[in-house]
N, C-alpha and C positions, 0 to 999 in steps of 0.2 A: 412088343418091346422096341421093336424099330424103327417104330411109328410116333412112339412118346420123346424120343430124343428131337428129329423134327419139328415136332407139335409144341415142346420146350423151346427149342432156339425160338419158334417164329414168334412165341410169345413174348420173350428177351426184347425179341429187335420189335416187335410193335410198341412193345413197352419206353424202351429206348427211342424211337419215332416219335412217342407221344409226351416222353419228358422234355422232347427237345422244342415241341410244339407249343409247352405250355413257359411264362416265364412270371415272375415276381415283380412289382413294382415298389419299391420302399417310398415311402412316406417321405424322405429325406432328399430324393432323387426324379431324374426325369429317365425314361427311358424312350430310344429312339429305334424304331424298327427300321431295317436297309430290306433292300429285296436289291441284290444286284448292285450295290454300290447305291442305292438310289435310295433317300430317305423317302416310306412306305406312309408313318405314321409316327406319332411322336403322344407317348401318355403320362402327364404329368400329375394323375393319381393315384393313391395308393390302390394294391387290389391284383387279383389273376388275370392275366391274360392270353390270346393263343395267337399265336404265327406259325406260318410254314418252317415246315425242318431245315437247317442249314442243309444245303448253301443257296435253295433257295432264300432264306431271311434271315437276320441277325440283329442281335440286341447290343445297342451301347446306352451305357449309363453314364450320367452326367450329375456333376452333385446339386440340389439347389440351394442349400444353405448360404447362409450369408460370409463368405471367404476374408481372408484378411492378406493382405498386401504390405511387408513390412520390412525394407531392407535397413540392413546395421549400419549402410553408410549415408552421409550428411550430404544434400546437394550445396550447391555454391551458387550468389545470388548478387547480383546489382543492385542496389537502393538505388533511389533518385539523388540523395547525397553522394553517388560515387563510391560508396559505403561497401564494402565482399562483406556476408553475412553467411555463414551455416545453415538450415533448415534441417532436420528432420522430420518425414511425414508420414503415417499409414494410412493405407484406404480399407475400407468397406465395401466390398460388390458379390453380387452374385448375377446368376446366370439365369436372364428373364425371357431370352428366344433361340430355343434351342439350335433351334434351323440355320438362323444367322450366324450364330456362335459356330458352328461345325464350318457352316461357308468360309466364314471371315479367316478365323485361325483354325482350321480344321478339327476343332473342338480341343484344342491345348489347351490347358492354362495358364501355362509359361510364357507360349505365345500371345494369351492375350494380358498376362501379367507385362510382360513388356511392352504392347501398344497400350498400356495405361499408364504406366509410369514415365512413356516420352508424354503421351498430353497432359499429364501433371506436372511435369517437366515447364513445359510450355504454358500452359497456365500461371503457375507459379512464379516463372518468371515476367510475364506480362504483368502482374500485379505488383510484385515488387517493386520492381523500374518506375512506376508510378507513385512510388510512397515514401516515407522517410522511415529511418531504425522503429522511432516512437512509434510510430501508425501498426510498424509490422509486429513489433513485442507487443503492445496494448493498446492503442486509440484506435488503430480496423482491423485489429486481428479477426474479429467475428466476421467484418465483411467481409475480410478476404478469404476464409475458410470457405466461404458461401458462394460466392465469385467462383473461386476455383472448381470446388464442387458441381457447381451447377456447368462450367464447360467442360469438367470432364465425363460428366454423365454425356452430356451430349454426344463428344467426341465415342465416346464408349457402347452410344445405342446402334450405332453401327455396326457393330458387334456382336450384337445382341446380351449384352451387358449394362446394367444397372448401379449406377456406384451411391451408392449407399452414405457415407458418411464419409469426409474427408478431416483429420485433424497435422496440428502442427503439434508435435512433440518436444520439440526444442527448436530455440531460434537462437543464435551464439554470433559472434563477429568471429571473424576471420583471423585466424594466430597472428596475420601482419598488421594487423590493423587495431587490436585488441589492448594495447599498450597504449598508444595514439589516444583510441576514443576515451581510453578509461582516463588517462592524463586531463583526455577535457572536460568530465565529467566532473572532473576532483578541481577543476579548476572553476567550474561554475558552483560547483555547491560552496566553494571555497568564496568568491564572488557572494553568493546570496547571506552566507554565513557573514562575512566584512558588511553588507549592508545592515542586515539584523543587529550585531552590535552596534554601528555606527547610529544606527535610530534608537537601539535601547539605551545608548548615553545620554542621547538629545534627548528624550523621555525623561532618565534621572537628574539630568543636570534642571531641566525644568520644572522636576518635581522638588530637589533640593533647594531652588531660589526660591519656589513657593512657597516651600517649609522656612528658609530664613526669612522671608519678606513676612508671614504671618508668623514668626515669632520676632521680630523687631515692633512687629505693631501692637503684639499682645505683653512687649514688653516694657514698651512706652504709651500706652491706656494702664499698666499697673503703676509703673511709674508715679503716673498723672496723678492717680487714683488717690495712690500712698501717701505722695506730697497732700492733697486735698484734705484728705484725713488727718495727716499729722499738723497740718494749719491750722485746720480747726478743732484739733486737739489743744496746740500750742495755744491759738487764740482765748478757748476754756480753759486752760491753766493758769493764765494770763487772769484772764479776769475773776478768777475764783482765788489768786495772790491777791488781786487787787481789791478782793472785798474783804478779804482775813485781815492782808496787814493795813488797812485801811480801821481796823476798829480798834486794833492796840499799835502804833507806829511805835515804841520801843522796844514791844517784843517783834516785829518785822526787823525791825535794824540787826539788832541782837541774831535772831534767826538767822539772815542774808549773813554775819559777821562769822557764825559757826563754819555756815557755809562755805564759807572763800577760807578759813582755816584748814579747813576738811579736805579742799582741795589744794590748796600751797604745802600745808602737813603732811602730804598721801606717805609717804616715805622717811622714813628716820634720817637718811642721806640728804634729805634735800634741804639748800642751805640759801637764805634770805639774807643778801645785802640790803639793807635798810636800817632809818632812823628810829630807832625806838619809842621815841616819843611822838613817832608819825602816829595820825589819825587811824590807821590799819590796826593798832596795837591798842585801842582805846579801850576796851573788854578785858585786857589783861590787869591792867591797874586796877579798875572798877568794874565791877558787875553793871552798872547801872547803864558805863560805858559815858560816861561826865569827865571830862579831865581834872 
């Protein structure tokens, strides 16, 4: 019996020796063996592995996933127009050399969150000062992402940090200045708008002389036309009088005689000073129209 208490413990602490010897690597993580302060080894795949018991060696883990970088406040930026603009930016990195990464920032991520965000800083800025509002909202926004990106990886492999993707989130002018640019915005569309009308009148007034100019001409060809027609309408009428009362001349007289009544008569009111025995009246007396 006093032999199994013993023979218990030393199996405990062999046990406890041998957990401490063995450790886990996740799929998700790097882990770094120390012996002594001194990185030993470093395994970056998933799986069982064995080290000496602390304090001979010790395991840190480090994440390798892809991190994200994303502060709530806006930087402040110089255009090449003189322009303060806004930015908001996140980045993409993860952690590609463990070794470096521990040297650099002692394996913080704070610490290397902030050496990333001064060389996006400084990138950022470098690229702006070179551009105008337009280029930074939409004509090289893509270049500039890519600019940026590609010096901050650089800056960043020092590190042993990989940056992954950089985007601009918002790009905003400056509260002092925001009133200013929008005033001249509104003053140019205002501008493009006064030219638009001013051409769309010179358009309609050209379209308008063209529609009077081509109806004064389609209105004197009908004119033309009418008159031609009723000429030689008038003409045939003419000559088809002239072949009628041409076969009976006292019933033409007679006819022509109703006629000029027909029209001096139109109305009961209307009243003829004249000789009675004038020639006009010669049909009254006689039918035959004989004095």
């Amino acid at each position: 019996m006093n032999r199994i208490v013993p023979i218990f413990l030393g199996v405990l602490v062999a046990l406890a020796i041998l957990m401490s010897c063995l450790f886990v690597v996740d799929q998700r993580q790097f882990a770094v063996v120390y012996a002594l302060g001194e990185i030993r080894q470093i395994h970056d795949k998933p799986g069982l592995y064995f080290k000496l018991p602390p304090p001979f060696q010790n395991v840190a883990y480090f994440d390798k996933r892809i991190l994200t970088l994303d502060t709530s406040d806006s930087d402040r930026f110089i255009t090449s127009e003189k322009l303060n603009v806004m930015i908001d930016t996140f980045i993409k990195w993860r952690i590609v050399d463990p070794r470096e990464f521990i040297r650099s920032v002692a394996g913080s991520e704070q610490i290397a969150g902030d050496r990333i965000s001064r060389s996006l800083r400084d990138a950022l800025n470098n690229e702006v000062a070179r551009r105008t509002v337009a280029d930074v909202i939409s004509n090289a926004r893509n270049e500039i992402v890519e600019n940026v990106r590609a010096k901050v990886d650089q800056d960043s492999r020092q590190i042993g940090v990989e940056i992954v993707d950089v985007r601009l989130k918002r790009v905003d002018f400056a509260p002092e200045v925001q009133e200013r640019v929008f005033a001249r915005m509104e003053s140019e569309r205002k501008q493009v708008a006064n030219e638009r009308r001013a051409t769309g009148a010179a358009e309609s007034e050209k379209i308008r002389a063209d529609a009077d100019r081509q109806r004064e001409v389609i209105l004197a060809e009908a004119y033309r036309d009418a008159q031609t027609i009723k000429g030689r309408g008038d003409a045939q009428a003419t000559a088809i009088y002239a072949a009628s009362f041409g076969k009976n001349p006292e019933f033409a007289g007679f006819y022509r005689s109703l006629e000029a009544y027909r029209a001096s008569f139109r109305n009961r009111s209307d009243l003829l000073v004249v000789d009675p025995s004038a020639d006009f009246f010669r049909f009254f007396s006689e039918s035959g129209g004989r004095r």
